[in-house]
N, C-alpha and C positions, 0 to 999 in steps of 0.2 A: 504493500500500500504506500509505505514513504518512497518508495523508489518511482515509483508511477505519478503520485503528485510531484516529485522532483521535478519528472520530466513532461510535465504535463505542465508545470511552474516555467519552466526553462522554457519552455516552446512560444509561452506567452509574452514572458517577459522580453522574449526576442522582437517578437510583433512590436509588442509596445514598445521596444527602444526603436524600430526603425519608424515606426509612427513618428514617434517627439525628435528622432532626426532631421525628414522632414518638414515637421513644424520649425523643429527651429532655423532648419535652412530658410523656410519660410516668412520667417519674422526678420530677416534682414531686407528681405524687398517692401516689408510693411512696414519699415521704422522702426523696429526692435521690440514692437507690440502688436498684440490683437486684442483687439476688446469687443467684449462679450455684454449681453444682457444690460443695456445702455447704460455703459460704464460703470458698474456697477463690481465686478468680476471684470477681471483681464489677465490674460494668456501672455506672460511674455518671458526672456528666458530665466527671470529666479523662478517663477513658475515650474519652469520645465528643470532645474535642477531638482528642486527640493520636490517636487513631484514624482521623480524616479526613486528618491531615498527613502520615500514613503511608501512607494511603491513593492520593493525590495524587502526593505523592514517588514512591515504590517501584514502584504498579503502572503509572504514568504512563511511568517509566521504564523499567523493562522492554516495553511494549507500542512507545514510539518508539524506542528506541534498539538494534535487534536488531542493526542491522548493524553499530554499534559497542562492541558488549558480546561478548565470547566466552562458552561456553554453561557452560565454568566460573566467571568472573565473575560472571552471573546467579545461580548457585547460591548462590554465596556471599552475593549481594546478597539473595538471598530467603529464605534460613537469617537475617539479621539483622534483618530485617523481620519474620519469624515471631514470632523471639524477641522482638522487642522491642514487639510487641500483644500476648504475654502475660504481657510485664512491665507496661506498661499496666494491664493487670488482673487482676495479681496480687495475693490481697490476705492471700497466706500467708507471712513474711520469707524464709522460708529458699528457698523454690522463687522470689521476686522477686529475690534474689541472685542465686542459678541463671540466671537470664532476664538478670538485668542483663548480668550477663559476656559469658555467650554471644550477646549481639546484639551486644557490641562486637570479641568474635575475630575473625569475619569478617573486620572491614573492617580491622584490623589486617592479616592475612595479606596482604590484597589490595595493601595500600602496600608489603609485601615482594614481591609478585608483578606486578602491573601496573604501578606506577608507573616512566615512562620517564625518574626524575630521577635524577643521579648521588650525590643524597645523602638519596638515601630510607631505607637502610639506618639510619643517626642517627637521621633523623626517628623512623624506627617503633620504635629500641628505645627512644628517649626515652617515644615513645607508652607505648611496654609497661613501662615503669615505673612508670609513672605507673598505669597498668592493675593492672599485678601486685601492686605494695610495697604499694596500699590495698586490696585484694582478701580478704588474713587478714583485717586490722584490721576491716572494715566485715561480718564472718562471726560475727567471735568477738564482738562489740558486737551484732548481732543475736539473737546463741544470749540473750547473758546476758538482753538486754531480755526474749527471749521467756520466759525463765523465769523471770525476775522477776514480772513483770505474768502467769504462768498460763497463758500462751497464744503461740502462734504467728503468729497472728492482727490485722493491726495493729486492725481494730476492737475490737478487744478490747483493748488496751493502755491503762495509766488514768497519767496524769500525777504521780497523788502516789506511784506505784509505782517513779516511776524519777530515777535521780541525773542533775539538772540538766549536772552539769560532764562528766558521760558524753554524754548529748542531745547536747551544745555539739560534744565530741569528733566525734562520729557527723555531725555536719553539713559540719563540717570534711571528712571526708572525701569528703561528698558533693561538695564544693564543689570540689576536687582532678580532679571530673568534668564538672563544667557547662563552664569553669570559672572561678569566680571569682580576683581577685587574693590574695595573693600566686603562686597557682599557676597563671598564667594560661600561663606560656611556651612549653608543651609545644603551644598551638593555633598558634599562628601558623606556626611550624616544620611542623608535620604536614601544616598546607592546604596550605602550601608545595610540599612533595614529593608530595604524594597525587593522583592522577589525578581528573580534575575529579567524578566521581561517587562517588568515595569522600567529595572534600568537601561535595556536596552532604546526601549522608544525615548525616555529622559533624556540620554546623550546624543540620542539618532537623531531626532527633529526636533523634540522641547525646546533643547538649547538652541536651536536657528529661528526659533519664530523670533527671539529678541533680537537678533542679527538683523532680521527681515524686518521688524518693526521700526529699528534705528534707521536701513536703508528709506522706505516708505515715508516715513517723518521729519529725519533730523538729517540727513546724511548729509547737506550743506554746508554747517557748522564745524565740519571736522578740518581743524587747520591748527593755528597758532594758538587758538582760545581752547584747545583741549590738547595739548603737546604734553604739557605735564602730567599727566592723567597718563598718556599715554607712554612715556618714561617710568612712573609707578608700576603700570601695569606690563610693562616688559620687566623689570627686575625682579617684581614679585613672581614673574614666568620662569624666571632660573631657580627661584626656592621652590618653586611648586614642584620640579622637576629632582630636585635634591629631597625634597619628603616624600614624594615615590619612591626616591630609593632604598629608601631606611622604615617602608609602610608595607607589614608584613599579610594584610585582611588585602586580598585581590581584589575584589571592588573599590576599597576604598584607595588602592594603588592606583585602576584607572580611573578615577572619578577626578586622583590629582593629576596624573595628565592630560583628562580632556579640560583641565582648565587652564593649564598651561598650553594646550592646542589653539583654546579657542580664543587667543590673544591675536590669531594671526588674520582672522577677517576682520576685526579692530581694526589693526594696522594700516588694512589694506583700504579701510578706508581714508585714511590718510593719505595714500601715496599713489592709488588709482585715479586714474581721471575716467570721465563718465564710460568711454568704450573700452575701458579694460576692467571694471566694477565685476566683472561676471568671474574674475580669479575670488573673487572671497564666495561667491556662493558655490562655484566647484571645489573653491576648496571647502564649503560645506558637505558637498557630496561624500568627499572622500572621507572628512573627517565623522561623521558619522555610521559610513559604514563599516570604515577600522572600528570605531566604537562598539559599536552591534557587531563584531565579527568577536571581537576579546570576551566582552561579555555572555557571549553565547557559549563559546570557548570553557571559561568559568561554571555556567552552567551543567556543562557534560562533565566537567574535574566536578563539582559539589557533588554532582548525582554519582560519580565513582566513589569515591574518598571522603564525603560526608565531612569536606572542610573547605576550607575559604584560604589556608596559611598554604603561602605558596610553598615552605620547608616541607609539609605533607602531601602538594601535591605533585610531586615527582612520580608518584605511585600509579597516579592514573593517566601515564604516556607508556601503554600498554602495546607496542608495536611499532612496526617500523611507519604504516600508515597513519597514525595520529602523531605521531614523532613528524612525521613529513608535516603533518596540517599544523602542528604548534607552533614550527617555523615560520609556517605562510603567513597564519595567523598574527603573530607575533612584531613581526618585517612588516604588517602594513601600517603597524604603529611608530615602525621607526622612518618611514616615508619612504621607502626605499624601492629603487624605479623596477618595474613601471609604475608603481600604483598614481592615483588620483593628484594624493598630496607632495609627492617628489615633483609633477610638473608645474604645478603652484607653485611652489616654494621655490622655484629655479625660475618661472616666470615673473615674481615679485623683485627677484635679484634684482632686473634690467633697470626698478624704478629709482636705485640707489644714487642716480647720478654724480657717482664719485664720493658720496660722505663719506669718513672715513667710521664716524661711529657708526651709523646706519648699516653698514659692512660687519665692525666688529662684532653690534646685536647680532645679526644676523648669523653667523658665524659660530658666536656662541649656543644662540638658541637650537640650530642644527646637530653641535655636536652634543648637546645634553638628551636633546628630543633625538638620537637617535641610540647612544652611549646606554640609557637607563632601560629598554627594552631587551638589546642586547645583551647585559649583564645578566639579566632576569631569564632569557629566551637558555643561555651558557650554563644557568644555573639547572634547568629544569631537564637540560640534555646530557648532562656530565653524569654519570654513572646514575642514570635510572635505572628503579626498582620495577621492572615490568611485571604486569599482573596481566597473565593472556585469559583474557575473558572480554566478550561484546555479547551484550546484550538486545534482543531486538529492538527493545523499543530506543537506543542510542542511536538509530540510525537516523532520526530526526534531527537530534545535535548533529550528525555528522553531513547531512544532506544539508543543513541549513546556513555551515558553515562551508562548505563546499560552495553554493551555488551566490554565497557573498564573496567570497576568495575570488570565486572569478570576476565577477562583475566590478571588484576592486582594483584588479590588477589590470581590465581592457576598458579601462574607462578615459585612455588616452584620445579614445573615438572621439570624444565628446569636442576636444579642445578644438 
């Protein structure tokens, strides 16, 4: 049965990548957009990134993973997933609000309901604060823009129409969602206690709706008036990356490097100009599907070894075959070519124009974002204890992580 949805999966997902190929071939003869249901929804390409990564994620998921999902679980998982493709392409404030929330209740509930940890309760209402208390703020900031600027509409909304120090506020809060530093705390806590497919969708798309929201609202203001901000939040990316090293709970390992990851479509908005914008949301692509490829990963070691401590899961790289996929697995976290994030990361160089610190970050944050995975990937291959045992029902973990592996590593198509 999983081998047949596999490729029942695979067959589809083909269709539909050559579909959003030529759409998006298509959207350069249409001006970079298509708009839908009078302006209201629009099709343009952050659309069509984040629309494959949900894609990938969600129906991948539900298709292998039946016997581990209860059929309320699913539900829940497919109300966030709704919602959050037509936040994607929403492109009216008030109803992208709407979408925003409701793709993240869900998986909220779900940490109160599914998760088997004894301190899930903390986690999620920590979550939910963080949820609710910027919820007004980021409603009543949307009303006022829209009627400032005429419209409801972000295309419509004109720069000289709105108070910079408002802009700044508004991104702030988006940032409270991705999330960037100071408000980072609330992730690491929640992957923690969150049942391994809650965290999966968390790091896979949660985190890019504030990405998408900062793009959609504020992404004007990213210049001199947020540098320092932006200096912060590159330094605090090299300790994020040093307390991965010495963080022994594998969730909560990657939960510090997807926040040391997701510093880099920040950047990027700083140093794109409007027709090369589309590196931070392919490099959302990649970085969420490395995300959901580890944590899936994780999922198949708890269900072996019945631990989370990477020292005890040595035990469940039982062959020469999950020994090969740890590696794969592993490597797409360190960026390493082909996958997604190695052609980002080499296509952001070009914007350096000669700085010499803008080189040195860069530089640096390469060798640690690739050094810390490494170390870890050394660790878990050096004289493993193999246990030859498979399981049928593993072959969901192993289909799931298989059919992300690839789509991770030929996603150079895309560029």
């Amino acid at each position: 049965m999983f081998k047949s949805c596999s490729i029942i999966f695979f067959l589809v997902s083909s269709i539909f990548y050559l579909f959003l190929i030529c759409l998006g071939s298509s959207m350069v003869f249409l001006g970079g957009s298509i708009l839908i249901f009078s302006n209201y929804f629009c099709m343009d390409s952050i659309f069509f990134y984040l629309m494959i990564l949900v894609v990938l994620l969600g129906v991948n998921s539900q298709l292998l993973f039946l016997n581990y999902l209860s059929s309320d679980t699913r539900f829940f998982l497919v109300l966030s997933l709704l919602f959050s493709i037509l936040c994607f392409s929403s492109n009216h404030s008030i109803f992208f609000w709407c979408f925003y929330e409701l793709s993240m209740i869900p998986l909220l509930y779900l940490i109160f309901k599914d998760s088997p940890y004894s301190e899930r309760f903390l986690a999620a209402w920590y979550f939910a604060c963080y949820l609710l208390i910027t919820s007004l703020p980021l409603i009543l900031i949307l009303l006022y823009l829209s009627v400032v600027n005429g419209s409801f509409f972000f295309n419509c909304w004109l720069l000289e129409n709105s108070n910079v120090a408002l802009l700044i506020t508004l991104s702030f809060v988006f940032f409270t969602k991705v999330p960037l530093a100071p408000f980072h705390t609330w992730l690491p806590i929640v992957h923690a206690e969150a049942t391994s497919i809650v965290s999966i969708f968390l790091s896979g798309y949660i985190m890019k709706l504030g990405i998408l929201g900062v793009y959609r609202c504020s992404v004007y203001i990213f210049n001199s008036s947020l540098i320092l901000y932006l200096y912060i939040c590159g330094v605090l990316c090299i300790f994020f990356f040093i307390t991965a090293a010495s963080e022994l709970d594998g969730k909560r390992w990657l939960a510090f490097l997807s926040l040391a990851h997701i510093v880099i479509p920040f950047l990027s908005f700083f140093i794109s100009d409007w027709y090369s914008i589309n590196f931070c949301f392919f490099y959302c692509l990649g970085h969420g599907l490395s995300a959901g490829i580890v944590f899936g990963l994780l999922w198949y070691f708890y269900d072996l070894s019945n631990s989370r401590n990477w020292l005890l899961l040595k035990s469940a790289v039982n062959g020469e075959g999950i020994m090969s996929l740890v590696i794969i697995c592993l490597l797409s976290l360190c960026s390493f070519p082909p996958t997604i994030q190695f052609f980002c990361e080499v296509g952001l160089m070009k914007f350096s124009g000669g700085l010499a610190l803008y080189i040195f970050f860069w530089g640096l944050y390469l060798f640690f974002g690739g050094l810390i995975p490494l170390i870890l990937c050394g660790h878990l291959l050096i004289r493993s204890e193999w246990v030859e045992e498979w399981e049928c029902g593993e072959f969901g973990h192993f289909n799931f992580l298989t059919i992300l592996c690839m789509w991770c590593y030929i996603g150079l198509m895309f560029i």
